[in-house]
PDB file of N, CA, C and O in Angstrom, chain B, residues numbered from 101:
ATOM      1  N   UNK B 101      14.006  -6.115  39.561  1.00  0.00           N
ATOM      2  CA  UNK B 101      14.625  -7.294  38.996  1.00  0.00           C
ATOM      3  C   UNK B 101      14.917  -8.326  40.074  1.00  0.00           C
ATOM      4  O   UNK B 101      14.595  -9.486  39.818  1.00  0.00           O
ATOM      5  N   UNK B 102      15.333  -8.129  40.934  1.00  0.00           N
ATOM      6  CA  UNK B 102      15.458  -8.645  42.058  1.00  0.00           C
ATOM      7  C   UNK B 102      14.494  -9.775  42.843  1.00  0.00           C
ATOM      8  O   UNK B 102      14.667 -10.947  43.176  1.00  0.00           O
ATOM      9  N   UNK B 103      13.538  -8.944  42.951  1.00  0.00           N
ATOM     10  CA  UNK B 103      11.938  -9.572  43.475  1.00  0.00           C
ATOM     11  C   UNK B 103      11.973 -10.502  42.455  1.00  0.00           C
ATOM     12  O   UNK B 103      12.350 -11.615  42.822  1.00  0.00           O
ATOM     13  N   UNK B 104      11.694 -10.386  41.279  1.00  0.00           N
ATOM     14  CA  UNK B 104      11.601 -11.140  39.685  1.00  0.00           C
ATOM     15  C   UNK B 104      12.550 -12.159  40.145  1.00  0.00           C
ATOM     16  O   UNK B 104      12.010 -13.260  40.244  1.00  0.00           O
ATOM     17  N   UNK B 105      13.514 -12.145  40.387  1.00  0.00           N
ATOM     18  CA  UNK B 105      14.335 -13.375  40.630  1.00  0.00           C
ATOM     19  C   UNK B 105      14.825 -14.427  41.741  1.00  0.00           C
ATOM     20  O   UNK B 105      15.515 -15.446  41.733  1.00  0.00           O
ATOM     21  N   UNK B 106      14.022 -13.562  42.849  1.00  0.00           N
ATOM     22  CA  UNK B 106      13.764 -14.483  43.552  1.00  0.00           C
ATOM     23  C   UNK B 106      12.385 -15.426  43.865  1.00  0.00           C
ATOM     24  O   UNK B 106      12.023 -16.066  44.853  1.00  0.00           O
ATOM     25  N   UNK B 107      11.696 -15.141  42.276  1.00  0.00           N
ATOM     26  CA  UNK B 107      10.374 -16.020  42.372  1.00  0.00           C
ATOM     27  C   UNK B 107      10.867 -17.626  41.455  1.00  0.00           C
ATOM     28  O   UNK B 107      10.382 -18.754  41.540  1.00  0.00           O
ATOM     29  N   UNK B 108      12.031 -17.083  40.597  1.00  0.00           N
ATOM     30  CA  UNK B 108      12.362 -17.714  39.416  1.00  0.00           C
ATOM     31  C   UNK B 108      13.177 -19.130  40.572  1.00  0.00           C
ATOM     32  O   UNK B 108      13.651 -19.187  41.707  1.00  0.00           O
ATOM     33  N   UNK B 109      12.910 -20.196  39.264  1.00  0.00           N
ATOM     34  CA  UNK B 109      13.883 -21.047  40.310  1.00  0.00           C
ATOM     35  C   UNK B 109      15.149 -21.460  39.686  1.00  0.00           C
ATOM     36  O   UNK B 109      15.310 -21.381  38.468  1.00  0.00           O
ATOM     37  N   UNK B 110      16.013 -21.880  40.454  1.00  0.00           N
ATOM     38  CA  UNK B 110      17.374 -22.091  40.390  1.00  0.00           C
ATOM     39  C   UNK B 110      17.718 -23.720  39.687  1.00  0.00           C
ATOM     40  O   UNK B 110      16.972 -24.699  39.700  1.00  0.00           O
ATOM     41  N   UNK B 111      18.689 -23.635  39.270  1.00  0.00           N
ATOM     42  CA  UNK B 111      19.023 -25.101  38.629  1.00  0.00           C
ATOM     43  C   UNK B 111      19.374 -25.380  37.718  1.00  0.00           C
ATOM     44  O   UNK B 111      20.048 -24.483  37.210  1.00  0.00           O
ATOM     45  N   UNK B 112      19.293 -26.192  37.167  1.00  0.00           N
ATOM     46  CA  UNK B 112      19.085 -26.557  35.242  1.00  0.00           C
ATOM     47  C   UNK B 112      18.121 -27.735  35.282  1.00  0.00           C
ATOM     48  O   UNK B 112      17.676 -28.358  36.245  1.00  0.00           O
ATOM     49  N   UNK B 113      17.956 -27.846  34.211  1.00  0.00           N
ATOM     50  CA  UNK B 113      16.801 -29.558  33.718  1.00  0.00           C
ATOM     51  C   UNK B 113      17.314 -30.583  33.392  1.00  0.00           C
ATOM     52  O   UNK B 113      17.317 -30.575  32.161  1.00  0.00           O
ATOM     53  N   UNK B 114      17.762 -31.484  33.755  1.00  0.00           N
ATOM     54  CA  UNK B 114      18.516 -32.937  33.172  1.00  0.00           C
ATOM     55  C   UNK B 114      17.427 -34.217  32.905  1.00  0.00           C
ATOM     56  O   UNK B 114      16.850 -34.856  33.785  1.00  0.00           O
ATOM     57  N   UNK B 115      17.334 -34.370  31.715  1.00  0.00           N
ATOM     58  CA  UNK B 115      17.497 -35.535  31.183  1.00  0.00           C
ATOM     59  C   UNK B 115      17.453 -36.593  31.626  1.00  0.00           C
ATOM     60  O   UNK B 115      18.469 -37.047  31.099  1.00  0.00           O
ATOM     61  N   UNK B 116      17.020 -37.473  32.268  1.00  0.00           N
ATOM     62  CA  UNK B 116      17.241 -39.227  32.369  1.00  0.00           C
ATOM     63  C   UNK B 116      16.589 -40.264  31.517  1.00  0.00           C
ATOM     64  O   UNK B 116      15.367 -40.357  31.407  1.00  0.00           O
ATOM     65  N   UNK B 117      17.602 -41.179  30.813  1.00  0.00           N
ATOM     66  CA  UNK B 117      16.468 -42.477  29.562  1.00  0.00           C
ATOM     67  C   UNK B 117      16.792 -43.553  30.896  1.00  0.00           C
ATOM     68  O   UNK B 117      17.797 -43.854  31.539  1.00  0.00           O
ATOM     69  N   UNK B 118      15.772 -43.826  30.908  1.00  0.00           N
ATOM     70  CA  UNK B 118      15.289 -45.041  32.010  1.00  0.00           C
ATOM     71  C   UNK B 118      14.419 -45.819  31.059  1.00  0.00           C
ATOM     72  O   UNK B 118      13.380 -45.344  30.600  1.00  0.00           O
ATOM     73  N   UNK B 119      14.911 -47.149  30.742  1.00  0.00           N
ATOM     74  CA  UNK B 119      13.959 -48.122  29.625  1.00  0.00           C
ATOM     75  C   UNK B 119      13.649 -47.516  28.691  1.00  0.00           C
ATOM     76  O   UNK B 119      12.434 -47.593  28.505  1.00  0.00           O
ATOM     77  N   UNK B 120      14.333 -46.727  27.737  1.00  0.00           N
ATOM     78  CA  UNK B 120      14.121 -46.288  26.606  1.00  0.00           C
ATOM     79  C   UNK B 120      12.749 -45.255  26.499  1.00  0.00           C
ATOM     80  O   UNK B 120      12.122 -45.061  25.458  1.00  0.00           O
ATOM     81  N   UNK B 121      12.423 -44.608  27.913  1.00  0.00           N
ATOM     82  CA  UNK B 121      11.626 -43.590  28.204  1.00  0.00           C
ATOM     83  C   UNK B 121      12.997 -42.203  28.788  1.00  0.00           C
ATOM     84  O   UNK B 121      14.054 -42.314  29.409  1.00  0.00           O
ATOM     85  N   UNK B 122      12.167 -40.852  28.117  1.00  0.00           N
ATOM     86  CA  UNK B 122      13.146 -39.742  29.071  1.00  0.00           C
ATOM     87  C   UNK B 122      11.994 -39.414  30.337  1.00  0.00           C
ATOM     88  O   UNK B 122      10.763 -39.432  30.359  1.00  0.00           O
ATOM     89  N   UNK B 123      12.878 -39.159  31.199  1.00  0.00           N
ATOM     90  CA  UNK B 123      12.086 -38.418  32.359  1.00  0.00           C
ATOM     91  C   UNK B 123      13.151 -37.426  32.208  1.00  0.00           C
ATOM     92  O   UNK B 123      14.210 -37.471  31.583  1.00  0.00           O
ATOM     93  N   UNK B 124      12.316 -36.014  33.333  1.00  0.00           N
ATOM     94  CA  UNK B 124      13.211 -34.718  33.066  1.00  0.00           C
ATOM     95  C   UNK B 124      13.173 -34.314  34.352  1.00  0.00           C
ATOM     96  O   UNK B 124      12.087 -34.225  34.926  1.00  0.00           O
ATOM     97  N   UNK B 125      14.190 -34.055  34.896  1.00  0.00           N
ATOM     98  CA  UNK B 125      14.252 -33.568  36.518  1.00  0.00           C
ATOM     99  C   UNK B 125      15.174 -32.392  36.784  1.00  0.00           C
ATOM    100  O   UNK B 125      16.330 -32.271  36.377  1.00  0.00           O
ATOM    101  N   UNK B 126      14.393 -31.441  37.624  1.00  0.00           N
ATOM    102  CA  UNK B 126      15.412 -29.518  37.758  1.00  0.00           C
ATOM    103  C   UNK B 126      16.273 -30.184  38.749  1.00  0.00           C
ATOM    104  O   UNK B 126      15.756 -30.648  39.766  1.00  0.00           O
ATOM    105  N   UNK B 127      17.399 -30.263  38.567  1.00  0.00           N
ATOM    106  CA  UNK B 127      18.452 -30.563  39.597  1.00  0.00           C
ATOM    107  C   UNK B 127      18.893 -28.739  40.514  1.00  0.00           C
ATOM    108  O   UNK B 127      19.454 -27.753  40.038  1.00  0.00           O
ATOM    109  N   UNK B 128      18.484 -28.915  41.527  1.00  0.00           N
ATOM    110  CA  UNK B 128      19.588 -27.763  41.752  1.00  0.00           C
ATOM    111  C   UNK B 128      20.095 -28.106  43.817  1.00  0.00           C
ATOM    112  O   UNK B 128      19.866 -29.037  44.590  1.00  0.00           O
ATOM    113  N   UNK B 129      21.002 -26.467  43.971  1.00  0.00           N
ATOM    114  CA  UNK B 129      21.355 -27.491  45.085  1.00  0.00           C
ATOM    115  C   UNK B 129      20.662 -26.709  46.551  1.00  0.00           C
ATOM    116  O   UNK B 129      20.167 -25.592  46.402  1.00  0.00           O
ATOM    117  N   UNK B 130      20.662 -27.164  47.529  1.00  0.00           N
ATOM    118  CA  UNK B 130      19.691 -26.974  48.504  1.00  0.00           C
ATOM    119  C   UNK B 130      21.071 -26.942  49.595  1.00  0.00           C
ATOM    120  O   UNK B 130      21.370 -28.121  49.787  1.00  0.00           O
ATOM    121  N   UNK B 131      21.837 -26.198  50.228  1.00  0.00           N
ATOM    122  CA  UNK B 131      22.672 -26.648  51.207  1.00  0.00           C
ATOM    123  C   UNK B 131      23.861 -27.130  50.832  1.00  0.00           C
ATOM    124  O   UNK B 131      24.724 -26.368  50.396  1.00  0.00           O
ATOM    125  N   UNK B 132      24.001 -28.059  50.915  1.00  0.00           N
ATOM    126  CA  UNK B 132      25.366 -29.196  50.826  1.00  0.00           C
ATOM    127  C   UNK B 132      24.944 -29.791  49.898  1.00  0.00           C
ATOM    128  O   UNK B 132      25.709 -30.193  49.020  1.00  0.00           O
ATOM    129  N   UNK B 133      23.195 -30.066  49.838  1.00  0.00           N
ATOM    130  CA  UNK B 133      22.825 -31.760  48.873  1.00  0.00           C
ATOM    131  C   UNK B 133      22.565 -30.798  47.313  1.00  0.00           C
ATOM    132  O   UNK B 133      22.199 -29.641  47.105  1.00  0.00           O
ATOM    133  N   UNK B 134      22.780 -31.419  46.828  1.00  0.00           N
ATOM    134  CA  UNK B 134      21.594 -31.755  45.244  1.00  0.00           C
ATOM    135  C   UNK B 134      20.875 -32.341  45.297  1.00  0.00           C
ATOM    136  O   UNK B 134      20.888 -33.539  45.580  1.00  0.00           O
ATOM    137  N   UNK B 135      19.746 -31.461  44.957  1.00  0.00           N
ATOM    138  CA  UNK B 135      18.617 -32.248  44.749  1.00  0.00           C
ATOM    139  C   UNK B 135      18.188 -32.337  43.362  1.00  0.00           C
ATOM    140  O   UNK B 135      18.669 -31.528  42.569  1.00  0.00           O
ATOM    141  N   UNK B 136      17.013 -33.555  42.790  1.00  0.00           N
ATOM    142  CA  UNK B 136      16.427 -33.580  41.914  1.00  0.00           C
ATOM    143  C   UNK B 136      15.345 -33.698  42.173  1.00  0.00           C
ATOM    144  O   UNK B 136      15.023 -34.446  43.097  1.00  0.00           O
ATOM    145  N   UNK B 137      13.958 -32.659  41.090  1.00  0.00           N
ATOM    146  CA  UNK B 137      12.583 -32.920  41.225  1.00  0.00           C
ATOM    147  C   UNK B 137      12.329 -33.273  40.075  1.00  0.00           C
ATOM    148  O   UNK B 137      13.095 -33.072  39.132  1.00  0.00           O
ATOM    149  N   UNK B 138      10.774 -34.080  39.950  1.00  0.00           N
ATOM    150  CA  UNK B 138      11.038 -34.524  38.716  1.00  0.00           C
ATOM    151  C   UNK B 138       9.759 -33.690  38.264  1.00  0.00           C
ATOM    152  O   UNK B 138       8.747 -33.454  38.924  1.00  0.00           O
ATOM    153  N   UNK B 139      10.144 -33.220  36.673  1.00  0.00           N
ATOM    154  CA  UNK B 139       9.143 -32.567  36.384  1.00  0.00           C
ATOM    155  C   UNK B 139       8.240 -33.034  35.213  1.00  0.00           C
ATOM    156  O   UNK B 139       8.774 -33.186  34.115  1.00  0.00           O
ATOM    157  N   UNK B 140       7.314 -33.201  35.316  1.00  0.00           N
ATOM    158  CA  UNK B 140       5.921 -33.929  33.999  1.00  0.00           C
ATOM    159  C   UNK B 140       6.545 -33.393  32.881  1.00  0.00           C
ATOM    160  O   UNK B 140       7.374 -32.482  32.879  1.00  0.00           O
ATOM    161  N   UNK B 141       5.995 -34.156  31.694  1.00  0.00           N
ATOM    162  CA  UNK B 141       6.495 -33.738  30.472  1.00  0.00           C
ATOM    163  C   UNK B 141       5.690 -32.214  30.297  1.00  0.00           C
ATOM    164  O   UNK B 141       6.586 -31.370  30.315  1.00  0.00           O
ATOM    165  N   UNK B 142       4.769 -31.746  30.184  1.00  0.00           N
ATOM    166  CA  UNK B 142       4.355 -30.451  30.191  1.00  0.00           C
ATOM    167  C   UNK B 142       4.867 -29.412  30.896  1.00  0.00           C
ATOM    168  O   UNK B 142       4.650 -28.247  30.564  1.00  0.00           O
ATOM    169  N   UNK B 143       5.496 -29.701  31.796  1.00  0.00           N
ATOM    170  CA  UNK B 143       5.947 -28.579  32.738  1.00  0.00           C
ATOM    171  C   UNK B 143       7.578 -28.186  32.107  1.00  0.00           C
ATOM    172  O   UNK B 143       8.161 -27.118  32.293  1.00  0.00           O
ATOM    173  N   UNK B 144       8.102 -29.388  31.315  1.00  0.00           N
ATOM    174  CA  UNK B 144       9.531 -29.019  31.083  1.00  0.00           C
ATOM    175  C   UNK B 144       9.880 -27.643  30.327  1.00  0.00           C
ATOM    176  O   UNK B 144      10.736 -26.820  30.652  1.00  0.00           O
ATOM    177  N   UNK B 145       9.038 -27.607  29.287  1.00  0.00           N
ATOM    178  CA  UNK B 145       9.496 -26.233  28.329  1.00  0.00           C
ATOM    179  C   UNK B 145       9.244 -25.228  29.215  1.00  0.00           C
ATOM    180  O   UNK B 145      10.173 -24.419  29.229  1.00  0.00           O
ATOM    181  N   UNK B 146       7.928 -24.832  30.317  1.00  0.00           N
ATOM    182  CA  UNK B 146       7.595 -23.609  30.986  1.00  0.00           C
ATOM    183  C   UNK B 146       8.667 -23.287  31.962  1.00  0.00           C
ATOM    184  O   UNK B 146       8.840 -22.106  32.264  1.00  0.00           O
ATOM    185  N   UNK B 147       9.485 -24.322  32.544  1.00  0.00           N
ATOM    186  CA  UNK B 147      10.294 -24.357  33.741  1.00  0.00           C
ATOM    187  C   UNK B 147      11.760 -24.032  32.831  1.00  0.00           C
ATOM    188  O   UNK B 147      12.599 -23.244  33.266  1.00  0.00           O
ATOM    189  N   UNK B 148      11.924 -24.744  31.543  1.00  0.00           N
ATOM    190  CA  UNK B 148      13.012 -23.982  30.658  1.00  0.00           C
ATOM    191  C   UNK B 148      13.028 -22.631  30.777  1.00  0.00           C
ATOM    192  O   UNK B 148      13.927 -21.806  30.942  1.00  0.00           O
ATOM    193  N   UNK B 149      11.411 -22.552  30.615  1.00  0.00           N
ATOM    194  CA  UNK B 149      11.551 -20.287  29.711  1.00  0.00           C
ATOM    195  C   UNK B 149      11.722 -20.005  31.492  1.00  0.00           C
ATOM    196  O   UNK B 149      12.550 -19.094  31.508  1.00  0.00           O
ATOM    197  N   UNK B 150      11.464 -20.232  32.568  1.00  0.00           N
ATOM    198  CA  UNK B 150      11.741 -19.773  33.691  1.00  0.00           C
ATOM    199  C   UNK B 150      13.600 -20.075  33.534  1.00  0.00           C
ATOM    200  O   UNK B 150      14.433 -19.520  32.817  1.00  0.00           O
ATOM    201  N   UNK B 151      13.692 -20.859  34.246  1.00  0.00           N
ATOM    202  CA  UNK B 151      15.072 -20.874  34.570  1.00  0.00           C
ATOM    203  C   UNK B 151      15.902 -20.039  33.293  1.00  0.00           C
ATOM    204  O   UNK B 151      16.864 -19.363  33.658  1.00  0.00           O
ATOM    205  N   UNK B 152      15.487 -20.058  31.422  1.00  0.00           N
ATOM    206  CA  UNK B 152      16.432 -19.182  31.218  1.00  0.00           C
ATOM    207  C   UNK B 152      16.452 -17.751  31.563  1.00  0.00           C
ATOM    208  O   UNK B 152      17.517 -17.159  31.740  1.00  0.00           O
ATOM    209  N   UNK B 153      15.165 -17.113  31.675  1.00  0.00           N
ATOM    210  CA  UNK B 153      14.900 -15.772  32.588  1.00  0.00           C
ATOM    211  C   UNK B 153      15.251 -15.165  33.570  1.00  0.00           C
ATOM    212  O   UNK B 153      15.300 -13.959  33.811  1.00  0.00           O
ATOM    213  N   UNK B 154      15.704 -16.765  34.616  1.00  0.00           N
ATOM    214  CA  UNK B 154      16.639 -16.190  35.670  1.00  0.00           C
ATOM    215  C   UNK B 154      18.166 -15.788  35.088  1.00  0.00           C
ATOM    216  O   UNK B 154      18.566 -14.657  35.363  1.00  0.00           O
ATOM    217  N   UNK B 155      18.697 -16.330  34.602  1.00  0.00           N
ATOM    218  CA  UNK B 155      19.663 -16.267  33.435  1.00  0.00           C
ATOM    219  C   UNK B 155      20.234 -15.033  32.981  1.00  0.00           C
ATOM    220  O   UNK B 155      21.306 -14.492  33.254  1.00  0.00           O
ATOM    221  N   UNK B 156      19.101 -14.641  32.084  1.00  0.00           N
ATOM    222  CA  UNK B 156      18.684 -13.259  31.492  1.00  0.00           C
ATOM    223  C   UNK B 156      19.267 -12.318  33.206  1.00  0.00           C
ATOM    224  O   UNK B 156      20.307 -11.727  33.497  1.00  0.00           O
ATOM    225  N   UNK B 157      18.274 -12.539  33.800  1.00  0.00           N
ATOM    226  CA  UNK B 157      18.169 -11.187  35.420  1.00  0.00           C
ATOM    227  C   UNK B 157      19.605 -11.456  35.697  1.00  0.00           C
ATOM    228  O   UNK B 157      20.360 -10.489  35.604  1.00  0.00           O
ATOM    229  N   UNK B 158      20.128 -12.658  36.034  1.00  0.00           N
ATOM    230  CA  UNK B 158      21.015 -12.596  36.963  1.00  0.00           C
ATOM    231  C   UNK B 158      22.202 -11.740  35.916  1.00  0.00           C
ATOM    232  O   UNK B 158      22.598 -10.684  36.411  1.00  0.00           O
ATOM    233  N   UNK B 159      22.691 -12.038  34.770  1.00  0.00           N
ATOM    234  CA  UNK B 159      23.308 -11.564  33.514  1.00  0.00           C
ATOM    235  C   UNK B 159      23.237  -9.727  33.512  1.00  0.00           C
ATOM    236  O   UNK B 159      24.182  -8.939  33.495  1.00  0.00           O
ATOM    237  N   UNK B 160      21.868  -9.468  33.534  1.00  0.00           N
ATOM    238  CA  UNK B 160      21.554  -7.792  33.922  1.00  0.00           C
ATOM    239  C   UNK B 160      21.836  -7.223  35.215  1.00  0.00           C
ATOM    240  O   UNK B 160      22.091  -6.023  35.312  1.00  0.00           O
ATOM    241  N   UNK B 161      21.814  -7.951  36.172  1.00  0.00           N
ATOM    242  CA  UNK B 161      21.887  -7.495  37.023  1.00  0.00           C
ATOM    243  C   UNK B 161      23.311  -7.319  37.484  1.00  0.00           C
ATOM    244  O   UNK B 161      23.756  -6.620  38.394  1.00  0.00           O
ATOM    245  N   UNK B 162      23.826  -8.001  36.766  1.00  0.00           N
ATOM    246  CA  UNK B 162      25.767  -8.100  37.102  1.00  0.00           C
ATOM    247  C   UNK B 162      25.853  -6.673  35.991  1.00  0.00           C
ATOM    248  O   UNK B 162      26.086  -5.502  36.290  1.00  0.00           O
ATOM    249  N   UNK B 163      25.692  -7.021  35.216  1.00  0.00           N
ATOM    250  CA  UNK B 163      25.883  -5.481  34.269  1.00  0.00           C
ATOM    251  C   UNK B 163      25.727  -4.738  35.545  1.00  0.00           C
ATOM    252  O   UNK B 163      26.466  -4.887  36.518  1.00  0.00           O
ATOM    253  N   UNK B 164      24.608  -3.841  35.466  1.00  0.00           N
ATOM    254  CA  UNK B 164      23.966  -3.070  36.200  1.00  0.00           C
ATOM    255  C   UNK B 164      24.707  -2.655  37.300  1.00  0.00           C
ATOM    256  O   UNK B 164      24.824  -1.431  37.347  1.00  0.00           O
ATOM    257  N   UNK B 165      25.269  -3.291  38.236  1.00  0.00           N
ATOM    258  CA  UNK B 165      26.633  -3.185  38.820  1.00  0.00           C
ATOM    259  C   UNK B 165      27.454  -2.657  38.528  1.00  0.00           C
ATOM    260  O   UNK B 165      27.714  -1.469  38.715  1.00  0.00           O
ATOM    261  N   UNK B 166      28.197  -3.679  37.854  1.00  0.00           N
ATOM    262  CA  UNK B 166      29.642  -3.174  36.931  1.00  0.00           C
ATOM    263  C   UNK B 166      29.406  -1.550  36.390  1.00  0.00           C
ATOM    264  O   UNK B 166      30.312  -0.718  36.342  1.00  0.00           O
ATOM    265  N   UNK B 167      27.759  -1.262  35.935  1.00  0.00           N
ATOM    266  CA  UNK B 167      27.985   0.670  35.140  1.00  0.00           C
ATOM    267  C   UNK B 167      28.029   1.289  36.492  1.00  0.00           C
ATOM    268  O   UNK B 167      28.719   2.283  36.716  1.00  0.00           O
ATOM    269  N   UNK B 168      27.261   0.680  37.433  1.00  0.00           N
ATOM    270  CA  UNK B 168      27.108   1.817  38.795  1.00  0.00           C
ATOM    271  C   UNK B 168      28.195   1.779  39.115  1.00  0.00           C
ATOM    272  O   UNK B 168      28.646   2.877  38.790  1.00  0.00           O
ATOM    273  N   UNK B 169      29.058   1.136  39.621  1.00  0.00           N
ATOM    274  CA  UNK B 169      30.563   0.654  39.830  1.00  0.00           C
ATOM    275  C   UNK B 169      31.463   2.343  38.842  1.00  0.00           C
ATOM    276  O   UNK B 169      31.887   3.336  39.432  1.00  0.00           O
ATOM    277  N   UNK B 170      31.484   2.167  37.663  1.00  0.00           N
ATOM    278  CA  UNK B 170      31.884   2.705  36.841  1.00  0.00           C
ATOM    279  C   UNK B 170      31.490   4.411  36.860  1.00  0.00           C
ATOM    280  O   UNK B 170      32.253   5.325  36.550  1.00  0.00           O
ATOM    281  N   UNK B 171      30.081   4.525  37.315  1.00  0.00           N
ATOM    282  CA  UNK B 171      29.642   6.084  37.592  1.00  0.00           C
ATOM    283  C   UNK B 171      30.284   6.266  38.249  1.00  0.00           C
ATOM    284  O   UNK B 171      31.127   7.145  38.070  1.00  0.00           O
ATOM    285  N   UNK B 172      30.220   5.370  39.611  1.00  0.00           N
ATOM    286  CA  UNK B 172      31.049   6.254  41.141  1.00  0.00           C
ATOM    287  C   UNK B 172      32.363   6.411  40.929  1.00  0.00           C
ATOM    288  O   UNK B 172      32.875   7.359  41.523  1.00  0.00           O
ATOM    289  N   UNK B 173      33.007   5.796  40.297  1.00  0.00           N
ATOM    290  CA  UNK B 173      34.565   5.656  40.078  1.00  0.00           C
ATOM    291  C   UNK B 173      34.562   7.466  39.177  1.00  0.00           C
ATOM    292  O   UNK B 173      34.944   8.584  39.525  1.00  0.00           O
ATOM    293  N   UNK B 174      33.938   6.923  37.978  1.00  0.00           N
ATOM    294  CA  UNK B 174      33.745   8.770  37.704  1.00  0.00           C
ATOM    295  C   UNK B 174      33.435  10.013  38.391  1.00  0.00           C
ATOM    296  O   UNK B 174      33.928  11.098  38.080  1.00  0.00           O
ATOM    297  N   UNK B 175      32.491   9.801  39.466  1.00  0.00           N
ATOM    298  CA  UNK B 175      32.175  10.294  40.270  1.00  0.00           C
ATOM    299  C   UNK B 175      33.006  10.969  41.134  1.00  0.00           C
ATOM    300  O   UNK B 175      32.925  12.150  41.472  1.00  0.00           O
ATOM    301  N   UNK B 176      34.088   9.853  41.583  1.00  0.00           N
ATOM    302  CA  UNK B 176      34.681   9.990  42.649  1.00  0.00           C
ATOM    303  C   UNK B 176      34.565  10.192  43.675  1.00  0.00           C
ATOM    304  O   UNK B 176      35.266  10.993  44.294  1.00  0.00           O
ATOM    305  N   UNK B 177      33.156   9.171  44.406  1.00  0.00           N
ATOM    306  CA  UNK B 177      32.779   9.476  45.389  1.00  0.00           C
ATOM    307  C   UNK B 177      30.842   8.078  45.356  1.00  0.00           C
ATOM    308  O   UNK B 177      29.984   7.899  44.491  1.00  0.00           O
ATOM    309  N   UNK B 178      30.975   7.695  46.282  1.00  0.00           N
ATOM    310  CA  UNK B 178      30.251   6.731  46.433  1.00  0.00           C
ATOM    311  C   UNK B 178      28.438   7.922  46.887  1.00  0.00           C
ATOM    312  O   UNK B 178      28.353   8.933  47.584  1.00  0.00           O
ATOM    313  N   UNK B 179      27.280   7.124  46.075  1.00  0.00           N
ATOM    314  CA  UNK B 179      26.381   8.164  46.503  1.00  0.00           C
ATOM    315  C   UNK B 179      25.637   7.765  47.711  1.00  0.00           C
ATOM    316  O   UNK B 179      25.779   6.552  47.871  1.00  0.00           O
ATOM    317  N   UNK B 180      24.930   8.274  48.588  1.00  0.00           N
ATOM    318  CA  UNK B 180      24.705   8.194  49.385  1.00  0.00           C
ATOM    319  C   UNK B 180      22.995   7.696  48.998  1.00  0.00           C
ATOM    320  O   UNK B 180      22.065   8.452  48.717  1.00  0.00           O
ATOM    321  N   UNK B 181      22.971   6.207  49.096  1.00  0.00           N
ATOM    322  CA  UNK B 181      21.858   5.781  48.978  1.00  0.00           C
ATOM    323  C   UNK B 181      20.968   4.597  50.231  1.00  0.00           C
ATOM    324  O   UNK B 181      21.324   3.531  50.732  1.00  0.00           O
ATOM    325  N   UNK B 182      19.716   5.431  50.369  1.00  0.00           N
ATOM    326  CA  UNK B 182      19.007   4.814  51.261  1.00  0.00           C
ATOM    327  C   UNK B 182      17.872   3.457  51.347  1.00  0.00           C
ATOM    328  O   UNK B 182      17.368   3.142  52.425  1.00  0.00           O
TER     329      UNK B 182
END
């Protein structure tokens, strides 16, 4: 899942009406800045189903935690993993 999500990209998609045209740009942030790229009208829905996928992983992957979290506590004892 992991690998999977670090191919996915980060951000959201915003919207701009400039002269009664939309343009659509992945804002996300790089450092300190925000950035915006702007993305063609075709690319917007594919870069949607990406970014909500990261979504999805990052969402599972916090689970996924939280039960391992929850074994060892049952456990009583952290496992020894390499």
């Amino acid at each position: 899942m992991e690998r999977e999500l670090n191919t996915l990209p980060k951000g959201s998609i915003r919207a701009r009406k400039i002269n009664s045209r939309e343009y659509y740009y992945l804002n996300y942030r790089d450092g300190d800045k925000v950035r915006s790229d702007y993305l063609r009208a075709d690319e917007v829905e594919v870069m949607r189903a990406k970014i909500n996928r990261r979504h999805e992983l990052v969402a599972a992957l916090k689970e996924q935690r939280r039960s391992q979290k929850q074994i060892e506590k049952a456990l009583g004892r952290v496992p020894n993993v390499e």
